[in-house]
LONUDO-7830 format. One record per residue: residue number from 1; residue in three letters; x, y, z of N, C-alpha, C in turn. Coordinates in pm, 1 decimal. Example, Ala and Ser with C-alpha at 12.3 -4.5 7.8 and 13.67 -1.06 7.14 Angstrom:
BEGIN
  pos  code      n_xx      n_yy      n_zz     ca_xx     ca_yy     ca_zz      c_xx      c_yy      c_zz
    1   ala    1319.0    -569.0     780.0    1230.0    -450.0     780.0    1320.0    -330.0     780.0
    2   ser    1285.0    -225.0     708.0    1367.0    -106.0     714.0    1290.0       3.0     787.0
//
This chain:
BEGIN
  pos  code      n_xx      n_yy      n_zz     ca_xx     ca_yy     ca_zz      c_xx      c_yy      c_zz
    1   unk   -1150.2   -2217.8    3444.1   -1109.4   -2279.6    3320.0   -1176.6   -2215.4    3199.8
    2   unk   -1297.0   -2143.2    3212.5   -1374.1   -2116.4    3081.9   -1291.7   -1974.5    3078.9
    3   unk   -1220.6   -1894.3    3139.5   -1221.2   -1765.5    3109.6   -1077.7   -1818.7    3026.5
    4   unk    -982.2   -1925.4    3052.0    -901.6   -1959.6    2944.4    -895.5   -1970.6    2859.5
    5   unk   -1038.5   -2069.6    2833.4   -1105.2   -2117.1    2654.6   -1130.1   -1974.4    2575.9
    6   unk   -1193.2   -1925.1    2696.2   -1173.2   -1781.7    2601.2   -1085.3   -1649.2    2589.1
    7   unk    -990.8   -1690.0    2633.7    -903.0   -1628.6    2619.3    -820.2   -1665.5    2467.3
    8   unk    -838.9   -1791.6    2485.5    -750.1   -1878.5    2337.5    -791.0   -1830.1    2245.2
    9   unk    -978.5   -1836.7    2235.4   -1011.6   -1809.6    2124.4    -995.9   -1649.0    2089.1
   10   unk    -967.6   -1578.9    2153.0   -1016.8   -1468.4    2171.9    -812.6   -1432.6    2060.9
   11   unk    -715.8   -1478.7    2069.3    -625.4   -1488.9    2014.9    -597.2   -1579.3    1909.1
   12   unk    -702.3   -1624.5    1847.9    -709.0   -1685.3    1686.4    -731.0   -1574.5    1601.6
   13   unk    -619.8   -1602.9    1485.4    -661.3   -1501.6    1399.9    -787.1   -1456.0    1289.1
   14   unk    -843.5   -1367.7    1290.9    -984.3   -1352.2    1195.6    -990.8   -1421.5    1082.9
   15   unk   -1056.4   -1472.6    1008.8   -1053.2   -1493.7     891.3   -1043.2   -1424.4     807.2
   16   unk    -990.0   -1434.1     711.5    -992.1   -1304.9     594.2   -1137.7   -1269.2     530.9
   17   unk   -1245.9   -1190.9     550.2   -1350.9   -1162.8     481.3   -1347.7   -1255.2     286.0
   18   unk   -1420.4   -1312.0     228.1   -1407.1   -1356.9     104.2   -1382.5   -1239.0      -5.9
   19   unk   -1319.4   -1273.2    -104.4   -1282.7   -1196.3    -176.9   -1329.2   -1160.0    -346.4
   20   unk   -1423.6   -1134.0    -405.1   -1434.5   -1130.8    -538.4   -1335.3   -1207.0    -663.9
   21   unk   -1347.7   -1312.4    -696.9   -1253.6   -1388.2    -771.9   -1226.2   -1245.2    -881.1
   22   unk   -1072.0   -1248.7    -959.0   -1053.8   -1173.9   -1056.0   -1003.1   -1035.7   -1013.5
   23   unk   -1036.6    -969.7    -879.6    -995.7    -833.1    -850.3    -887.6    -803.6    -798.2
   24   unk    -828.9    -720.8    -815.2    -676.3    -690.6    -805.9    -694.2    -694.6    -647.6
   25   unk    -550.1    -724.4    -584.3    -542.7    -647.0    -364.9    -389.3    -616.8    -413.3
   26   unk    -361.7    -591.3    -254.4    -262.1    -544.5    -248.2    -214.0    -420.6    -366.2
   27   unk     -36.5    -477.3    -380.1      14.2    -370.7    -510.5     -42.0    -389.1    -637.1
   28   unk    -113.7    -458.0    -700.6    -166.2    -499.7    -774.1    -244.4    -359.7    -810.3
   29   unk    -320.3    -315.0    -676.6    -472.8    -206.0    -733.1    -433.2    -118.9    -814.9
   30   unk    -310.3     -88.5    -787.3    -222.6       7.6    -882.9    -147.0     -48.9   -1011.6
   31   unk    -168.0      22.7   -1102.4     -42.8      23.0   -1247.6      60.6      19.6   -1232.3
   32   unk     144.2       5.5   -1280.1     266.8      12.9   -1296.9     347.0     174.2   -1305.8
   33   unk     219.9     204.6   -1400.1     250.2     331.4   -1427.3     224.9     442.5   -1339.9
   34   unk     134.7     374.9   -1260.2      80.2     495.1   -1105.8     214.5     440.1   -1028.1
   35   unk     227.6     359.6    -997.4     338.7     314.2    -915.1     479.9     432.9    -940.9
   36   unk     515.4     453.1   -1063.6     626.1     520.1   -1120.7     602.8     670.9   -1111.0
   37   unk     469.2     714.2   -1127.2     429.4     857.4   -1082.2     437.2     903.4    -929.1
   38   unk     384.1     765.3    -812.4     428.7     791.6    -729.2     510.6     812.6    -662.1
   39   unk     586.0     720.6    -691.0     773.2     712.2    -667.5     835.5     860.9    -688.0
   40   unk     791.7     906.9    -836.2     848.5    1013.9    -837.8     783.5    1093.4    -738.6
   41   unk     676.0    1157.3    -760.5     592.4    1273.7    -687.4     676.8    1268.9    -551.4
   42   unk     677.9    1154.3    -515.8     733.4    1121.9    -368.5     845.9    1076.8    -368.9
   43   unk     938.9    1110.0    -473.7    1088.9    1093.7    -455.0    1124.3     988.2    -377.7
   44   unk    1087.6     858.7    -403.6    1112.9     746.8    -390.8    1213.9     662.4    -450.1
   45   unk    1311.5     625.6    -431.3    1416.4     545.6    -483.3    1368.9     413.7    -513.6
   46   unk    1405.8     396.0    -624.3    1367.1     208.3    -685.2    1346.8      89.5    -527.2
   47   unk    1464.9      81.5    -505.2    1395.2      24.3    -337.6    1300.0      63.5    -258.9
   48   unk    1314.2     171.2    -240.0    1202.5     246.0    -125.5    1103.8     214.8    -237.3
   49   unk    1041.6     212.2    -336.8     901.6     159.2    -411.7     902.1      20.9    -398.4
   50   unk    1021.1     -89.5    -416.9    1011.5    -172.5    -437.6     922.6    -268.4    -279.2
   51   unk    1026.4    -184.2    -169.8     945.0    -224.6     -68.1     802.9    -152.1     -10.6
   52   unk     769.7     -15.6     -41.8     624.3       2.6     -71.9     520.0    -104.0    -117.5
   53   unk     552.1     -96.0    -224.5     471.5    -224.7    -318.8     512.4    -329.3    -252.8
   54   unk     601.1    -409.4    -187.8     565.9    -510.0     -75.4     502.3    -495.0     115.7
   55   unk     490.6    -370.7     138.2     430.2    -365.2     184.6     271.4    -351.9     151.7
   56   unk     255.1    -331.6      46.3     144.2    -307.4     -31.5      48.6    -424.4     -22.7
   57   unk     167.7    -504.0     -11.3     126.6    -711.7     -30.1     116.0    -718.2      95.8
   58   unk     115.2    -687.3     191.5     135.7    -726.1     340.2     206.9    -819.7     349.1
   59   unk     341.8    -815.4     349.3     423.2    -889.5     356.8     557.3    -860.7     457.0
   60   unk     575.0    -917.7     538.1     618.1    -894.3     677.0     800.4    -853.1     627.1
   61   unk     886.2    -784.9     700.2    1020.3    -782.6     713.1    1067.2    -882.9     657.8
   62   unk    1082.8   -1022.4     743.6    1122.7   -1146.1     695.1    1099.8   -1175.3     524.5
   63   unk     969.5   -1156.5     505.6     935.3   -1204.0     346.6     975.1   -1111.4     271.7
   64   unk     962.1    -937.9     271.7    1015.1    -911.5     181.4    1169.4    -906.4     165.9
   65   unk    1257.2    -931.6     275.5    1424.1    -946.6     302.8    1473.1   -1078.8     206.3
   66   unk    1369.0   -1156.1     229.2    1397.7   -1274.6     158.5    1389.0   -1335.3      -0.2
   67   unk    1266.5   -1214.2     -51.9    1225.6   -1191.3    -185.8    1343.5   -1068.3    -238.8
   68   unk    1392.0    -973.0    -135.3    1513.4    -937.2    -208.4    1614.2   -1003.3    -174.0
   69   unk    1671.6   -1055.2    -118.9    1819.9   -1127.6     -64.5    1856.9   -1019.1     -15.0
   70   unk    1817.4    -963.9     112.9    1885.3    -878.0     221.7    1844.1    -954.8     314.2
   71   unk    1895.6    -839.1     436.8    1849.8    -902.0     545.7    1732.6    -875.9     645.2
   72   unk    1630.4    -954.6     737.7    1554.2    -839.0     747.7    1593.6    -723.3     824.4
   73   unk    1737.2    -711.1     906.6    1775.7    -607.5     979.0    1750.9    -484.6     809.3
   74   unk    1817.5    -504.8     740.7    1801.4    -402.2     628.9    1689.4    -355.1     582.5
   75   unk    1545.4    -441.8     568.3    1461.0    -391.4     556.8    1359.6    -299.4     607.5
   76   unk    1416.7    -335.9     779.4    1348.6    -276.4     911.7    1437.7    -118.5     885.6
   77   unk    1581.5    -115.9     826.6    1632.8      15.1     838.4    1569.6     122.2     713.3
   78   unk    1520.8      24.7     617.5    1433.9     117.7     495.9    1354.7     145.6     548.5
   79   unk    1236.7      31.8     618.6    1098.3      66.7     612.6    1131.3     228.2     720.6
   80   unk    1231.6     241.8     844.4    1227.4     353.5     921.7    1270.5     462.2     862.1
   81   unk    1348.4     447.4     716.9    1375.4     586.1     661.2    1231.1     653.4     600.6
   82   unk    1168.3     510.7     517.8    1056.3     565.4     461.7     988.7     630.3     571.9
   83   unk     961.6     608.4     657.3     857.0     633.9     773.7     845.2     795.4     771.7
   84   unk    1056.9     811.1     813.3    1077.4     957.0     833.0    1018.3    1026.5     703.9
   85   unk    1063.8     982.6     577.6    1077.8    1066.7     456.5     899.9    1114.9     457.7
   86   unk     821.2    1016.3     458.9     686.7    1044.2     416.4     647.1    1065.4     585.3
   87   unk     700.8    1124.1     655.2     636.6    1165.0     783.0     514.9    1091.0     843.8
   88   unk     517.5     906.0     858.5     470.0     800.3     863.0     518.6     772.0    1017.6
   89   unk     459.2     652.6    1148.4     449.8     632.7    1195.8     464.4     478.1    1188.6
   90   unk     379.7     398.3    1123.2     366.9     267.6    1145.1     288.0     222.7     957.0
   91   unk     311.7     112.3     942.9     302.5      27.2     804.7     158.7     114.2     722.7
   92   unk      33.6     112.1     812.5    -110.3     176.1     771.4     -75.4     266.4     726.0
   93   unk      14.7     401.6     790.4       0.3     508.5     778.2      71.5     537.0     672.8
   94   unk     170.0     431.4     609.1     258.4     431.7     483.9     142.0     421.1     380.0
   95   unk      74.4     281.1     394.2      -8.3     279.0     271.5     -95.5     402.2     250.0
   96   unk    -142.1     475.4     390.4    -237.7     592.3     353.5    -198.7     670.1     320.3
   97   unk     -78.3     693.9     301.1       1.4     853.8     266.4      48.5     791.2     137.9
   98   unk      86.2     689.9      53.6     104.3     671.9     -84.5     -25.7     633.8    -135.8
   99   unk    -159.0     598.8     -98.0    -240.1     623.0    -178.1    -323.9     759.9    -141.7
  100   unk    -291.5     822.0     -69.2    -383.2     991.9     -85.0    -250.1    1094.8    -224.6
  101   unk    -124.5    1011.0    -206.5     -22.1    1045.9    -345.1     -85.1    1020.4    -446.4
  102   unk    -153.3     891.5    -475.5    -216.6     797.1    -564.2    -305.6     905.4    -609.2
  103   unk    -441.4     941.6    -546.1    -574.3     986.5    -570.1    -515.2    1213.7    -539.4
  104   unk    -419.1    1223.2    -531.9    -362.0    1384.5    -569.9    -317.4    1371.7    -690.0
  105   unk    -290.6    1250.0    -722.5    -174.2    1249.9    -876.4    -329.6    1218.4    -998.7
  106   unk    -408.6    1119.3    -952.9    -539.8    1140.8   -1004.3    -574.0    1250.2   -1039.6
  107   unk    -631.8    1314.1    -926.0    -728.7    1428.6    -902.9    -644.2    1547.1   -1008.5
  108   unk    -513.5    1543.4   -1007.7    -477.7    1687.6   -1061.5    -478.4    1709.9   -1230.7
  109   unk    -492.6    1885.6   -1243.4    -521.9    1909.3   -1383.0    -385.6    1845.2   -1486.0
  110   unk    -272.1    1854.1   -1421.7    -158.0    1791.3   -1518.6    -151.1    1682.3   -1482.7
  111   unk    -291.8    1593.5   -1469.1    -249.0    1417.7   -1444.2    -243.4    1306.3   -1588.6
  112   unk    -190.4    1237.9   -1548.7    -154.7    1151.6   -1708.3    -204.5     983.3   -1679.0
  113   unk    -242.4     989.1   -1561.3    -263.0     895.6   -1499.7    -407.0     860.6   -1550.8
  114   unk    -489.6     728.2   -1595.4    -617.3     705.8   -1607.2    -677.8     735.7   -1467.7
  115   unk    -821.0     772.6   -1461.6    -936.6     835.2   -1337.7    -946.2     735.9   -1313.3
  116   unk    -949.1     746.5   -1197.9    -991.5     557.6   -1099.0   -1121.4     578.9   -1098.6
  117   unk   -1205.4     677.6   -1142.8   -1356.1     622.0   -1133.5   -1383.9     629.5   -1289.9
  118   unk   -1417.8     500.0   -1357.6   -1496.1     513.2   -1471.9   -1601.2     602.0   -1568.6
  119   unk   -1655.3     682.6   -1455.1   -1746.1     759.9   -1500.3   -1716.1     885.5   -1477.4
  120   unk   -1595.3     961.8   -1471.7   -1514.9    1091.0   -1523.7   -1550.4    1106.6   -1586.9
  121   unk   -1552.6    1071.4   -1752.8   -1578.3    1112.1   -1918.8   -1686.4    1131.9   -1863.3
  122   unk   -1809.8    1071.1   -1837.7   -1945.0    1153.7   -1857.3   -1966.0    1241.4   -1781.1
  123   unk   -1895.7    1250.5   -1698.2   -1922.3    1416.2   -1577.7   -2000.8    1319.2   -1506.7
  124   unk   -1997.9    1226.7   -1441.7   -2083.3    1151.4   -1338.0   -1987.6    1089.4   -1192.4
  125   unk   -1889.9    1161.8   -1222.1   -1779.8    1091.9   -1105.7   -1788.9    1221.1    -979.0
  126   unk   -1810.5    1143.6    -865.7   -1854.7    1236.3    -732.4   -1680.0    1252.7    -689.6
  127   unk   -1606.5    1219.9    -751.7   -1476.2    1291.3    -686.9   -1438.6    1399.9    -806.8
  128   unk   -1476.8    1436.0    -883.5   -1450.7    1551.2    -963.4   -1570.7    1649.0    -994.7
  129   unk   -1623.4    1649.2    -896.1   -1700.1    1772.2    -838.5   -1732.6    1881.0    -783.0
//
């Protein structure tokens, strides 16, 4: 009987670690305006961003099908084009390949984008080194 109890528990979900009141998650960490640089850079169609940025939210098939009025069969057929287009595998590997877009569109000399580290202007930022 005890290897059951723990089995149960052992299938409860984690708690979410606490979170800093005030700080952006999800699509949020990004602008609006990084959002629109990425899209392009990565030739992203208004949908294909729109559901980025809800995956961004962690927000399952069902929820984002339902926040657009599709279906989730339709969303499952985007999220697999995106997959192909950005040469992606599974949901993680989406967010990691549009934010290493994110921090190339940063990093570069024709960027228009604000430095995600504050301390660029003084020459004190360890990613522009």
């Amino acid at each position: 009987m005890k290897a059951k109890t723990k089995k149960r528990a052992l299938r409860r979900p984690l708690a979410e670690p606490p979170r800093p009141s005030g700080l952006p998650t999800g699509s949020a960490l990004l602008s609006d305006q990084a959002w629109a640089r990425i899209a392009q850079s990565l030739k992203l169609s208004a949908r294909e961003l729109e559901i980025v940025r809800f995956d961004f939210d962690n927000l399952t098939d069902a929820t984002i099908a339902a926040n657009l009025r599709r279906s989730p069969h339709t969303i499952h057929s985007h999220m697999n084009r995106l997959f192909k287009k950005l040469g992606v595998t599974t949901r993680t590997q989406l967010a990691v390949r549009v934010f290493q877009e994110f921090m190339a569109l940063t990093l570069s000399q024709m960027n228009s984008l604000p430095p995600i580290c504050p301390d660029r202007v003084a020459g004190r930022c360890p990613l522009y080194r």
